[in-house]
Structure formats: C-alpha cells, structure tokens
N, C-alpha and C positions, 0 to 999 in steps of 0.2 A: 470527766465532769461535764455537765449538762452546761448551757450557757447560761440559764438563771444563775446555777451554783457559782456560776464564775462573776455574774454580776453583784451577787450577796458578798462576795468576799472583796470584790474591789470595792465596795460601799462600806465594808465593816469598820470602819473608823468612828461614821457618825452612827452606827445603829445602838455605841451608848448608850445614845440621850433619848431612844426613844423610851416612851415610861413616863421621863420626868415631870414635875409640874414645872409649868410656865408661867410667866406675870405677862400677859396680853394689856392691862390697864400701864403698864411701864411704855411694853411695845408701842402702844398708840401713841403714846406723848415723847419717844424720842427719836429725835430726827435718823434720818435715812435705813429707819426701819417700815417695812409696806406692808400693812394690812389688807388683805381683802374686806370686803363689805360684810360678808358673812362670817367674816371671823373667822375663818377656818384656815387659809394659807399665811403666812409669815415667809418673808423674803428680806434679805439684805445682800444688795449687791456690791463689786469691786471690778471696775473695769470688763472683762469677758466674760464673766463668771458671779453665779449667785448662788447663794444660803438658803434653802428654801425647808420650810417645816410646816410641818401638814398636825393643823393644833383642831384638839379632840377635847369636848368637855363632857367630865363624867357627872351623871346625873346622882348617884349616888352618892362622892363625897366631894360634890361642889366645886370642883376647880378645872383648871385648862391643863391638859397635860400633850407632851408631844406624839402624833401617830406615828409619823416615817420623819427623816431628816434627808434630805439629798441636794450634790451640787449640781448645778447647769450650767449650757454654756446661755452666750446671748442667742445661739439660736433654738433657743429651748430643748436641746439636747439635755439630755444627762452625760453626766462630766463622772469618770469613775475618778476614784482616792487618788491615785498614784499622780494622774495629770496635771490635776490640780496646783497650780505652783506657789511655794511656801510663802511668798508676800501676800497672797489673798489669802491664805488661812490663816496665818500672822494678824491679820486685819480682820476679818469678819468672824472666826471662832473668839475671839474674846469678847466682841460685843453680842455675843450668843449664847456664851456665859450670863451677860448680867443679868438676861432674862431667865435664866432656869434658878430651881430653888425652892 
C-alpha cells in the first residue's frame, strides 16, 4: 500500500462528515470555535491538538457543507486517527457535532 493509502485509512474516522452541511452562522457565535476570515477553515482546539474542517459553500443549493475534516498537532502537523488521544475527541467531536446538520 502506497503511503497516501495509508494516510486515507488512518484519517477514515473523520472522512464521515465530509458531505455534510454545516451551520457556520452557529460557528461564529460560539465560543472557542475559529473562523477564518474567509470562511472557509473551521478549527476547534484541545491542548496539543486541533479539529480542523475545510467548509465549502455550494452555490447551487445554498448552504455550507464540509470539504475535508482533519486532526493536527500544535505544530501544524497532521495528527493520524489512532494518535489522537480519547479526552480530545471526547471533547472537541461533540462540539462538532452541534454544528453539522
């Protein structure tokens, strides 16, 4: 297996949510969630590690939906599935729920 294949597979946890729609007018008004300017990156961090969602609006039927989902560290790595340890996803997958939907 090629090493992309091998990075798709330790990411496939979050590649769920890509698809879904999003409430970005939620995202902006609750606390220690980050918007970019342009509205396009969504981040919610926990100690070493962050949420990060790469948000896409379709012009056709109007709304924000997710492009890609992925963890990092703080030094802007990307964090595969596995490393991730369960008190940050315990803590930042629920409050990333309230936004899809």
């Amino acid at each position: 297996m090629n090493q992309r294949g091998l990075d798709e597979a330790r990411d496939s946890s979050l590649r769920q949510y890509v698809g879904q729609r999003i409430n970005l007018f939620r995202a902006m008004h609750t606390s220690g969630m980050y918007l970019d300017d342009e509205r396009t990156v969504l981040a919610l961090r926990d100690g070493e590690y962050a949420l990060t969602a790469r948000v896409v609006f379709d012009v056709i039927f109007g709304y924000f939906y997710v492009g890609d989902c992925r963890w990092y560290r703080s030094d802007l790595t990307r964090a595969p599935d596995d490393e991730v340890p369960d008190g940050v996803r315990q803590n930042l997958l629920p409050r990333f729920f309230t936004l899809l939907g």
